[in-house]
N, C-alpha and C positions, 0 to 999 in steps of 0.2 A: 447437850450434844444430840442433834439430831442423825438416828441410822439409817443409812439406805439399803433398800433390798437391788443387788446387781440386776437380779432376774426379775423384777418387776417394771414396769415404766410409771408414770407418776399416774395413771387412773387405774392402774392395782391391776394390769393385764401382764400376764407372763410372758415374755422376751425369748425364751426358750421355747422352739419348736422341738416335742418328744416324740411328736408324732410320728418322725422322717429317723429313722436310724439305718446307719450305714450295714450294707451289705458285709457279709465274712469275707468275700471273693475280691466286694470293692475296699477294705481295707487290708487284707493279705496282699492286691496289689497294690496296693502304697508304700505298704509296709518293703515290699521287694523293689518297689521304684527306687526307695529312700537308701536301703541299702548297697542297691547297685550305687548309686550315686556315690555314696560313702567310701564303697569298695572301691572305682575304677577312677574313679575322679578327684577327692578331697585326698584321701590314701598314697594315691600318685605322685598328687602335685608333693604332697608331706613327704615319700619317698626322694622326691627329685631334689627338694629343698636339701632333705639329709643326705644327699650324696652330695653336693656341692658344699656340705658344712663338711665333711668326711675329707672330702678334696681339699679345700682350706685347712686342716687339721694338720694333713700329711703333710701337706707341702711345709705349713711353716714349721712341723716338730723335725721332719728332714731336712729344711733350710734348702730345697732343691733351686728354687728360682733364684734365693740369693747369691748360690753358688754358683751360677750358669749365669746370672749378671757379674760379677765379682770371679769372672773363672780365671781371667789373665793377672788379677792381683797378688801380692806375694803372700806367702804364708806366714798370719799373724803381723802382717804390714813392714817384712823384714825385708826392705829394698835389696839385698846383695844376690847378689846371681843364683845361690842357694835358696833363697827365701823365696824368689820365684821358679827355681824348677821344684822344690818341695812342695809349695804350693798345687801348682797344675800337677804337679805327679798324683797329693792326697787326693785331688777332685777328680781326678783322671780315676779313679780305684772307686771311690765314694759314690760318686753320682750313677754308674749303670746300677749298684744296690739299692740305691733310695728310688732311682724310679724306677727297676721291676717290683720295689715293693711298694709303690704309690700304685700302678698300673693295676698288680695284680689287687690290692684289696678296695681300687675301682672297680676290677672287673664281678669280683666278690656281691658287692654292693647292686651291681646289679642286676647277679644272679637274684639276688635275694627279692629285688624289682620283679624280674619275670618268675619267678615263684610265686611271690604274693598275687599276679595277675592270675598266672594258673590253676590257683588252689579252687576257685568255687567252682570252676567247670570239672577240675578234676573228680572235687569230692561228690557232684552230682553226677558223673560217670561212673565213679566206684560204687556209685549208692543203687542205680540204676544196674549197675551190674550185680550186685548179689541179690537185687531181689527175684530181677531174669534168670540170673544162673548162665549169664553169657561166656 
């Protein structure tokens, strides 16, 4: 088994340039490019995704859209006059609780969205403030 060396090409010259190494300034801003990205953009979209699984979650452990298609049906599929005013009466009670609490722990959700956006600016304003003494 013959070994190859990565760093050399076949007449034994080295493939690595040492001679060129990257600046602190030019990889500190890489390093902050790469993060903003991370931050504002991949972070986001993963936010936005997990609010729509959040949303999907709610809905079907509170059964709100089946109930609001199925709102005129009777309760427990009991055709007699009863069975439909008990029906619409349960849903009639059920549904404004399940969607103030679908609403509010959307709205939750994306509190926690515009938090996560605001934190690097803020903590570089706190950090700038106690060194000034602003």
């Amino acid at each position: 088994m013959i070994q190859k060396n990565i760093l050399t090409n076949s007449e034994g010259q080295q493939l690595l340039n040492e001679s060129r190494v990257e600046s602190t300034f030019s990889i500190l801003g890489y390093s902050i490019k790469e993060f903003l990205n991370w931050w504002y953009i991949k972070m986001i979209v993963w936010h936005l995704k997990m609010l729509n699984r959040v949303s999907v979650l709610l809905d079907d452990n509170m059964s709100i859209s089946l109930l609001i298609r199925n709102f005129f049906l009777p309760w427990h599929r009991d055709y007699s006059l009863i069975g439909y005013v008990f029906g619409i009466l349960i849903k009639l009670i059920y549904l404004p609780f399940a969607i103030i609490a679908y609403i509010l722990m959307s709205l939750l959700y994306t509190f926690i969205i515009g938090v996560w956006i605001l934190l690097p600016p803020a903590t570089i304003f706190f950090i700038l403030r106690s060194i000034f003494r602003l």
